[in-house]
DSSP file (Angstrom, degrees, kcal/mol; ACC not computed):
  #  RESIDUE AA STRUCTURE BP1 BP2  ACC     N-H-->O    O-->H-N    N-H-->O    O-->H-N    TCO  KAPPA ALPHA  PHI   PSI    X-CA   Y-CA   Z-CA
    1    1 A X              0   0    0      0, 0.0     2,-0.0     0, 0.0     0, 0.0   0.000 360.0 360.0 360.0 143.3   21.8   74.8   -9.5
    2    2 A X        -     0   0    0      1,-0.1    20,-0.2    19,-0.0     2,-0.2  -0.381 360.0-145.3 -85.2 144.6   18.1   73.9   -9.4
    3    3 A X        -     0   0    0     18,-0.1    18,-0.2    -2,-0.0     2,-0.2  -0.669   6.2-144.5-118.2 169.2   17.0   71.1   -7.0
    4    4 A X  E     +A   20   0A   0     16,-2.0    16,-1.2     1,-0.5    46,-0.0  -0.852  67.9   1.4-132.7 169.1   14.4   68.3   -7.3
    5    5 A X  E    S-     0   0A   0     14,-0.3    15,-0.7     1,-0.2     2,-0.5   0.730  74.3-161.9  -4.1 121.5   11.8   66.3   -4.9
    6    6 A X  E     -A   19   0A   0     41,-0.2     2,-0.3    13,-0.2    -1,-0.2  -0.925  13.1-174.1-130.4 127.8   13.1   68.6   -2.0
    7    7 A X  E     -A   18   0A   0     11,-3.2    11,-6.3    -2,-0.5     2,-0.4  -0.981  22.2-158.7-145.4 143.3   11.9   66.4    1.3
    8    8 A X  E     -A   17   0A   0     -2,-0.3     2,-0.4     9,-0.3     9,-0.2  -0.994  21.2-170.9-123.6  98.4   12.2   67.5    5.0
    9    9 A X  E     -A   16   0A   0      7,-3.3     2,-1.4    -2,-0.4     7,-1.1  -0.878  17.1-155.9-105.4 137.7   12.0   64.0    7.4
   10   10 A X  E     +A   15   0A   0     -2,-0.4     2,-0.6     5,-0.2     5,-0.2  -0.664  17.2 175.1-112.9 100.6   11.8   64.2   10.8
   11   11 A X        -     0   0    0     -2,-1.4     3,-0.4     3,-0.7     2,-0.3  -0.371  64.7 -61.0-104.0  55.5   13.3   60.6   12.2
   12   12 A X  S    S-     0   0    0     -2,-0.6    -1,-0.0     1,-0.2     0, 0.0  -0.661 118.8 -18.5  90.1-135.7   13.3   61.1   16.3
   13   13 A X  S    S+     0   0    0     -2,-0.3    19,-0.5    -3,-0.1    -1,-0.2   0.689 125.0  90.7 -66.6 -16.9   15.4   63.8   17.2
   14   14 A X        -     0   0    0     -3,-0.4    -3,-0.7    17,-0.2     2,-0.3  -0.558  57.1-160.4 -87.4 133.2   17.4   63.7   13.4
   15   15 A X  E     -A   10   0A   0     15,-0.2    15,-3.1    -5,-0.2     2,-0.4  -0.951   6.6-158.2-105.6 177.4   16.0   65.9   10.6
   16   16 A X  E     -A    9   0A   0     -7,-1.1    -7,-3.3    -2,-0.3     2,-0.6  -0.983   8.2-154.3-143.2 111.4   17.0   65.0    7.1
   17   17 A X  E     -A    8   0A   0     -2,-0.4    11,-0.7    11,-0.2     2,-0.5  -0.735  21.3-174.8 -80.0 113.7   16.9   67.2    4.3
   18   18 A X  E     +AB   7  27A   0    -11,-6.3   -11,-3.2    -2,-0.6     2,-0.3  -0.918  15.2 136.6-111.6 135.0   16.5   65.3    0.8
   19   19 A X  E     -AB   6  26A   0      7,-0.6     7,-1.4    -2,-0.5     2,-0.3  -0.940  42.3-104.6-141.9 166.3   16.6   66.4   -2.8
   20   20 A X  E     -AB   4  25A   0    -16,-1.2   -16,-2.0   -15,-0.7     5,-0.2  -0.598  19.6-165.9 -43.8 133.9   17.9   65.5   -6.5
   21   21 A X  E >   - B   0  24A   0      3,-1.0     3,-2.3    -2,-0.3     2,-1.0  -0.862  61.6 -61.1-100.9  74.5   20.6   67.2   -8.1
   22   22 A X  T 3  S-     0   0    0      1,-0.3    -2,-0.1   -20,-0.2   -19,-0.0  -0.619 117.2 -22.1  47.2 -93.3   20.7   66.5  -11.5
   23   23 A X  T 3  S+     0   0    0     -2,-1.0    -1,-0.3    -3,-0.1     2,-0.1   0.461 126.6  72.5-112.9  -8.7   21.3   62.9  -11.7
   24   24 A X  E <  S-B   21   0A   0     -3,-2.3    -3,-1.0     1,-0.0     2,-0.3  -0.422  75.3-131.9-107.2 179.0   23.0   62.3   -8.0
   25   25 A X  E     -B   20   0A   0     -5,-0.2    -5,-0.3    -2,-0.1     2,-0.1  -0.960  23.1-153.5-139.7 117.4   20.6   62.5   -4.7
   26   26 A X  E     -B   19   0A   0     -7,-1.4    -7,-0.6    -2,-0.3     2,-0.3  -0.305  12.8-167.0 -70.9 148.2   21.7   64.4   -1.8
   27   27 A X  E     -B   18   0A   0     -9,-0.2     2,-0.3    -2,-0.1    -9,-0.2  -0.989   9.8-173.4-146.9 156.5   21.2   64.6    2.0
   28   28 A X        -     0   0    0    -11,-0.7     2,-0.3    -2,-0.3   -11,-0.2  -0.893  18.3-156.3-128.8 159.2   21.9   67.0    4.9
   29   29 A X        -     0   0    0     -2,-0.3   -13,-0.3   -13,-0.2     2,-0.2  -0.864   7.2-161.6-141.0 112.1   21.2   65.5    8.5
   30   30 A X        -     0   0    0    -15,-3.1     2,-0.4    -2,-0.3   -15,-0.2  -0.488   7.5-147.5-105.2 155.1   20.5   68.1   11.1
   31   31 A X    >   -     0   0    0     -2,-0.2     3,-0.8   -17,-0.2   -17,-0.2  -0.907  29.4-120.8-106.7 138.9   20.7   67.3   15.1
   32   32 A X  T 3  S+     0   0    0    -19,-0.5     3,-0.1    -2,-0.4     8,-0.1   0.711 108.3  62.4 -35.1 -42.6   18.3   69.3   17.0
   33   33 A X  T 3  S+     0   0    0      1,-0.2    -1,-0.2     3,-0.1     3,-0.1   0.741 103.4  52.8 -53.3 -40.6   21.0   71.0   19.0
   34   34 A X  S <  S+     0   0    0     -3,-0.8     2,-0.5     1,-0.2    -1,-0.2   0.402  98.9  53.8-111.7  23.5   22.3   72.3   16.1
   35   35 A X  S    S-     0   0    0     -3,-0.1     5,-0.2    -4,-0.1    -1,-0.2  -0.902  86.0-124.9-129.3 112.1   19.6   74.2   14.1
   36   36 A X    >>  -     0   0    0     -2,-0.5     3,-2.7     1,-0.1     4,-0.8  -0.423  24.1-105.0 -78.9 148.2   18.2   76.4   16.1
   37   37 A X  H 3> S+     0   0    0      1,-0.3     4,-2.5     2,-0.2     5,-0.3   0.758 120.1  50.0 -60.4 -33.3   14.0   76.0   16.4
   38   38 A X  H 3> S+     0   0    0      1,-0.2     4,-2.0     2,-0.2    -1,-0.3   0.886 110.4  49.3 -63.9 -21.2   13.3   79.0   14.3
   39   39 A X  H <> S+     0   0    0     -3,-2.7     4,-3.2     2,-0.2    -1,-0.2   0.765 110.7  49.4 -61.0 -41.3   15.6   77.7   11.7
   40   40 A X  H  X S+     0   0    0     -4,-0.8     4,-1.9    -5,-0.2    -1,-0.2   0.926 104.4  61.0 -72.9 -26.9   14.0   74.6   11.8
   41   41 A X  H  X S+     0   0    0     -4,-2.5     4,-2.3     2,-0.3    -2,-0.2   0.854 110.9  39.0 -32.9 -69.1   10.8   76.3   11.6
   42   42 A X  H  X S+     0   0    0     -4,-2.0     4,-2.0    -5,-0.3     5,-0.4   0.911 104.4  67.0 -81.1 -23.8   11.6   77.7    8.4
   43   43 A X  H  X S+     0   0    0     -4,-3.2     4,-1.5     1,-0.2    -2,-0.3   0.895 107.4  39.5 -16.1 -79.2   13.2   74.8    7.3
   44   44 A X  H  X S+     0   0    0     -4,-1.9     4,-0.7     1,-0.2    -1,-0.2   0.647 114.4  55.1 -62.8 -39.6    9.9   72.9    7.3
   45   45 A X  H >X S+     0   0    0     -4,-2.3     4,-2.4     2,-0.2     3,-1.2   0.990 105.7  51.5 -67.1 -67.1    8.0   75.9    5.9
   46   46 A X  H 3<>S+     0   0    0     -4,-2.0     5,-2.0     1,-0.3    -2,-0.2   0.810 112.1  45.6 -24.5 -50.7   10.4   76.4    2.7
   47   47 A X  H 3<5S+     0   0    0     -4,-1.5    -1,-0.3    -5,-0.4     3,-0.2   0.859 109.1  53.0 -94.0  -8.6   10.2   73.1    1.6
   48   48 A X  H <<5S+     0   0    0     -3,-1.2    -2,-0.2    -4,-0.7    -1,-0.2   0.762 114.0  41.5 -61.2 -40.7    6.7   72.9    2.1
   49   49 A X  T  <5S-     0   0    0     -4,-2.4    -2,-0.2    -5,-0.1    -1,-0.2   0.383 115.5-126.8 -89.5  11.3    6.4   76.0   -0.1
   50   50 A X  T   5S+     0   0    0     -5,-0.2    -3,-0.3    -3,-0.2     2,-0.2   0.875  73.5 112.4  37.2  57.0    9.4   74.1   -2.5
   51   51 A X      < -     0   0    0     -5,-2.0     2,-0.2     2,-0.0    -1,-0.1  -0.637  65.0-125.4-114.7-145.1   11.7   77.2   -2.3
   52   52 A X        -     0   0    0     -2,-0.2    -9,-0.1    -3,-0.1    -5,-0.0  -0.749  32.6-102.8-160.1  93.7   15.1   77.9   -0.5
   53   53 A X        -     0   0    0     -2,-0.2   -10,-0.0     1,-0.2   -11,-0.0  -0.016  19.9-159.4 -58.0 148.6   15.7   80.5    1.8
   54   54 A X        +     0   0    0      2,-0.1     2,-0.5     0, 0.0    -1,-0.2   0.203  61.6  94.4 -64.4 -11.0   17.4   83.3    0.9
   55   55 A X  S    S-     0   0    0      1,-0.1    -2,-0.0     2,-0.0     0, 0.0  -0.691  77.3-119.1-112.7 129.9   18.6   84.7    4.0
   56   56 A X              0   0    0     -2,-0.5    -1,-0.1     1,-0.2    -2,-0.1  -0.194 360.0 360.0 -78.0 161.7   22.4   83.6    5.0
   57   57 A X              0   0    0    -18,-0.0    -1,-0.2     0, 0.0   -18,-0.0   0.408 360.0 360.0 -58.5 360.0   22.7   81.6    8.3
């Protein structure tokens, strides 16, 4: 399903992935510990570039 305003915040050690979903609004909240840096890496990159990697965890 297609996402909208896809935002990456970085709020002290927390990030927080935001987007739209059709009418509802969504969050993920990642702990440092548990995304490891390259992940986060691309994280940051991907939603800069508004896509969604492809590549399974």
């Amino acid at each position: 399903m297609p996402v909208e305003a896809l935002q990456l915040l970085e709020r002290g050690p927390l990030l927080v992935l935001r987007w739209w979903q059709g009418r509802c609004r969504r969050q993920l909240l990642f702990w440092p510990d548990t995304l490891p840096r390259a992940l986060r890496r691309e994280l940051r990159l991907a939603v800069q570039a508004h896509s969604v990697s492809r590549r399974a965890a």
